[in-house]
C-alpha positions as CSV (number, residue, x, y, z in Angstrom):
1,X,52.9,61.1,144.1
2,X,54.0,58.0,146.6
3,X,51.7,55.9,144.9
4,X,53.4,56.4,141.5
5,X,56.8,56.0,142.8
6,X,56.1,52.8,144.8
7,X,54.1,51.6,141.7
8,X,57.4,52.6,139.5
9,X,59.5,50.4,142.2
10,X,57.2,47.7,142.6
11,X,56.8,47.5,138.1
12,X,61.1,48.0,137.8
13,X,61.6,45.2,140.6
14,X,59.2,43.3,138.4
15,X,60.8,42.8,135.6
16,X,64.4,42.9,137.0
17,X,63.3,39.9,139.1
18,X,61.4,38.4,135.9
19,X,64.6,39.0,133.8
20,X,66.8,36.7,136.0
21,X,64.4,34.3,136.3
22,X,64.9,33.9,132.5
23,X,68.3,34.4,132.5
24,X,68.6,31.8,135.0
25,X,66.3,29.5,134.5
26,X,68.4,26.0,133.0
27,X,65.4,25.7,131.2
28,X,65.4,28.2,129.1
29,X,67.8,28.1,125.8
30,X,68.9,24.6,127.5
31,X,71.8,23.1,124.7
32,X,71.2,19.5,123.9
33,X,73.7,17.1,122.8
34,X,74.1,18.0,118.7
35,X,74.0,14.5,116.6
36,X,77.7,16.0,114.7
37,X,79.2,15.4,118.7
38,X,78.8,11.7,118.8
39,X,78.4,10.9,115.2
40,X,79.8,7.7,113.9
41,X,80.1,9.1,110.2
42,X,83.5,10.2,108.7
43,X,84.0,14.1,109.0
44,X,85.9,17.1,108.4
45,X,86.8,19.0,111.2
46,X,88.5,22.8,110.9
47,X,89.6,24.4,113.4
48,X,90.1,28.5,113.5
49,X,90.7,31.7,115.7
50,X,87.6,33.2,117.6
51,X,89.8,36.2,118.1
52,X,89.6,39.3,115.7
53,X,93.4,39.4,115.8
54,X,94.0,35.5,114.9
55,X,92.3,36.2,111.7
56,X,93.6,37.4,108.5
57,X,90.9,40.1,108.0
58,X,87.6,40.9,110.6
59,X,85.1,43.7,109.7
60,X,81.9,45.3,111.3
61,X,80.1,48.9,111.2
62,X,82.7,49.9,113.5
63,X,80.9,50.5,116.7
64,X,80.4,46.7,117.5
65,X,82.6,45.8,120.7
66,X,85.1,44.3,118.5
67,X,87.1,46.5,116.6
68,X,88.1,45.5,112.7
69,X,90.9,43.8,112.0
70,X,93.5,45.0,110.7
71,X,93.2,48.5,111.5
72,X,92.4,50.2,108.2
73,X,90.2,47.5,106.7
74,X,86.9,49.4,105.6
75,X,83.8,50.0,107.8
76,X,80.2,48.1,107.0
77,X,78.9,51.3,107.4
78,X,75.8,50.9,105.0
79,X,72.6,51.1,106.6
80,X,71.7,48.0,105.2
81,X,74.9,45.9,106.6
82,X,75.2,47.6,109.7
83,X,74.6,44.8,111.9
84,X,76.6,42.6,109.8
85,X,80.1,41.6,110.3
86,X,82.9,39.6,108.1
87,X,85.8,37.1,108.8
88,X,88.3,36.0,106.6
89,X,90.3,33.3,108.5
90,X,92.6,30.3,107.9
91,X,90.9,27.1,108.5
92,X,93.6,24.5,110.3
93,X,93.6,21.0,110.6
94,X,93.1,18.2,113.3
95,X,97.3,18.4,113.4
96,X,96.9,22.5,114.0
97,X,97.8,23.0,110.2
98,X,96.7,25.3,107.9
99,X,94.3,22.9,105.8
100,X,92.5,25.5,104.2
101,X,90.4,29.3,104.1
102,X,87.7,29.9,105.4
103,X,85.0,33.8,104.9
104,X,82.1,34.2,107.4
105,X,79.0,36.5,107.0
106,X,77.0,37.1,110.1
107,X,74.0,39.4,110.2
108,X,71.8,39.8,113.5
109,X,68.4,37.6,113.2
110,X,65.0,39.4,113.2
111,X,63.9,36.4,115.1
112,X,65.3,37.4,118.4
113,X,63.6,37.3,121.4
114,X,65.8,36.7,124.3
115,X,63.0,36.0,127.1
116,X,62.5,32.5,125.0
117,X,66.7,32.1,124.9
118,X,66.6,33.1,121.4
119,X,69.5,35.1,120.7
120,X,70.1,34.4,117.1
121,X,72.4,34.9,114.8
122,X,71.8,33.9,110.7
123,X,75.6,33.1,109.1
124,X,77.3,31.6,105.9
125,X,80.6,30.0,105.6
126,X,82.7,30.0,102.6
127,X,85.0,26.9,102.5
128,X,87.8,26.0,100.3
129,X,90.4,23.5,101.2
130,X,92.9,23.5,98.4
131,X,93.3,19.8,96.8
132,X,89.5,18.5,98.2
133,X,87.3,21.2,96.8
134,X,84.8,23.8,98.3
135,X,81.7,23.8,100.0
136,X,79.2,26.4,101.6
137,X,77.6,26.3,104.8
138,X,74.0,28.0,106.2
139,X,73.4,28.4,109.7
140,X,71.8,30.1,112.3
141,X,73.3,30.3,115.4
142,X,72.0,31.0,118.8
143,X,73.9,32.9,121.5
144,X,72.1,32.8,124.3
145,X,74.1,30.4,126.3
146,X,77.1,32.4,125.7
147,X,75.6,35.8,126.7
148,X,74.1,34.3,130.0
149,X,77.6,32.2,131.1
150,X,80.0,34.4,129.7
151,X,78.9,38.5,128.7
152,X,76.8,38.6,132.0
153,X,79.5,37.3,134.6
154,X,81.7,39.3,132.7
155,X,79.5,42.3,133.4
156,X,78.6,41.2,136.4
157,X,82.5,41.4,137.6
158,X,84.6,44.1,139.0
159,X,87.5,43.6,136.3
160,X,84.9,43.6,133.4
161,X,86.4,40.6,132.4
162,X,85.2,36.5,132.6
163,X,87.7,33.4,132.4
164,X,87.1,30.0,132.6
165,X,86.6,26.9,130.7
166,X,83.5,27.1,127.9
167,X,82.5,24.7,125.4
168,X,79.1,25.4,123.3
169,X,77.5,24.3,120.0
170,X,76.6,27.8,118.3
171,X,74.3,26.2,115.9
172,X,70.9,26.0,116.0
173,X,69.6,25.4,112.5
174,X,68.2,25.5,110.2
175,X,68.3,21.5,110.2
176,X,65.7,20.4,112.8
177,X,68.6,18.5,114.7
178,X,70.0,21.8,115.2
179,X,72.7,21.4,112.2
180,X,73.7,23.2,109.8
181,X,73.1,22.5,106.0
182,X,76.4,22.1,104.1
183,X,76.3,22.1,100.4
184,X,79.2,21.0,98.4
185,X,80.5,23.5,95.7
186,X,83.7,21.6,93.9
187,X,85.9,19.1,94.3
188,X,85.1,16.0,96.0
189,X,82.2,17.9,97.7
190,X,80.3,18.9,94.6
191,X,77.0,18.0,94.2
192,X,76.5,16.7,97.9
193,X,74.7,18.2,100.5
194,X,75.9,17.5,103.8
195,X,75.2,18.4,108.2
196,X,77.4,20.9,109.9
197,X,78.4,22.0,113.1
198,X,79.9,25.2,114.0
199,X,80.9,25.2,118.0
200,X,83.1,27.5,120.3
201,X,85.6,27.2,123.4
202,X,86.2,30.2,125.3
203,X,88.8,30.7,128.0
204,X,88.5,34.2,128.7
205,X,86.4,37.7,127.6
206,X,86.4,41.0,128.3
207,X,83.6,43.3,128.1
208,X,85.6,46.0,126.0
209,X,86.9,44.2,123.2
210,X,85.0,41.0,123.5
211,X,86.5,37.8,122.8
212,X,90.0,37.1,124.5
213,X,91.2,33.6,124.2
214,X,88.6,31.5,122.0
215,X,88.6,28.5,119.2
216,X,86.4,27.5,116.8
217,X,85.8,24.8,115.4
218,X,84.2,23.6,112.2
219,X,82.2,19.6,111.6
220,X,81.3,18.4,108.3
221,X,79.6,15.1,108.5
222,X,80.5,13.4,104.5
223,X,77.9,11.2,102.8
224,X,78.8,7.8,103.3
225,X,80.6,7.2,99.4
226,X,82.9,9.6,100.3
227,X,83.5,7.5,103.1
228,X,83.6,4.5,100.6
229,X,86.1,6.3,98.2
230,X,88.5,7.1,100.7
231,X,88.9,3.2,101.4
């Protein structure tokens, strides 16, 4: 019986040590610099509320960490949707005004795999910004950067709760420098399709309700006669 003990200890101190070595290791889901950060190219850049209650309307299957928003919006109970949430949120400008709206579906990828820092997440914006038009945007984004600096110290911590300063590009794809595609719908977008960018700054989480203090923030690189019609 000792010998299947000790081999339970040695095989669970196995992959506990084998876990932090991926969690740790700055190797592993390392975030390069995205080509939207230092782009020369005229853009659009949104800004909105990472918080459930800065947004107009924020829905899940009810159990996520995050409760909906407001309090009797309906459930994505479905079987189907169940690891899908929704976010309807107003989309403000580089002066923090309200320059447009903005609805987010995000489902849970099936290509996960967290020991390769792959915790993905495939999304779709809805833009329209009244006056310039709409657009749409496809993404996938990868959280594993957040849920090893943030979720885990926050875990990790007596209060249950993580604050600091954090900056990350959430998208991964599915352009291959990590971009999203962006394709425009009306107005002075139509017919063009265009990079995106979707990145996040958290100040502080907590492991009950998630997300505490947090912006996002929204880059659309424009095709360069845009550009040449705005002159």
């Amino acid at each position: 019986m000792k010998y299947i003990v000790a081999a339970m200890i040695g095989f669970l101190a196995g992959v506990t040590l084998f876990a932090a070595a991926v969690a740790y290791n700055p190797f592993v889901g390392r975030q390069g610099v995205s080509p939207l950060s230092i782009t020369d190219a005229p853009t659009v850049t949104l800004g909105f509320s990472a918080v459930a209650s800065g947004s107009i309307l924020l829905t899940n299957d009810g159990d996520s960490r995050v409760d909906p928003y407001p309090e009797k919006v309906a459930w994505l109970w479905e079987k189907s949707i169940r690891q899908t949430s929704a976010m309807v949120t107003v989309l403000l400008d580089g002066r923090n005004q309200a320059a447009g709206l903005g609805i987010k579906i995000s489902s849970a990828s099936e290509e996960t795999w967290l020991f390769s820092g792959r915790a993905l997440v495939d999304s779709i914006w809805y833009v329209y910004l009244p006056g310039r038009g709409a657009m749409f945007i496809e993404q996938t984004e990868n959280y594993w950067n957040y849920l090893r600096d943030i979720m885990l110290p926050a875990y990790r911590s007596s209060a249950n709760t993580w604050t600091g300063v954090w900056l990350g590009n959430m998208t991964s794809g599915p352009g291959a420098l990590r971009t999203a595609k962006v394709t425009g719908g009306s107005g002075e977008f139509a017919g063009n399709v265009m990079l995106g960018l979707e990145s996040l700054s958290v100040l502080a989480w907590r492991v009950d309700n998630g997300l505490v203090a947090a912006e996002g923030r929204l880059i659309i690189e424009l095709p360069s006669e845009s550009a040449a019609d705005d002159e």
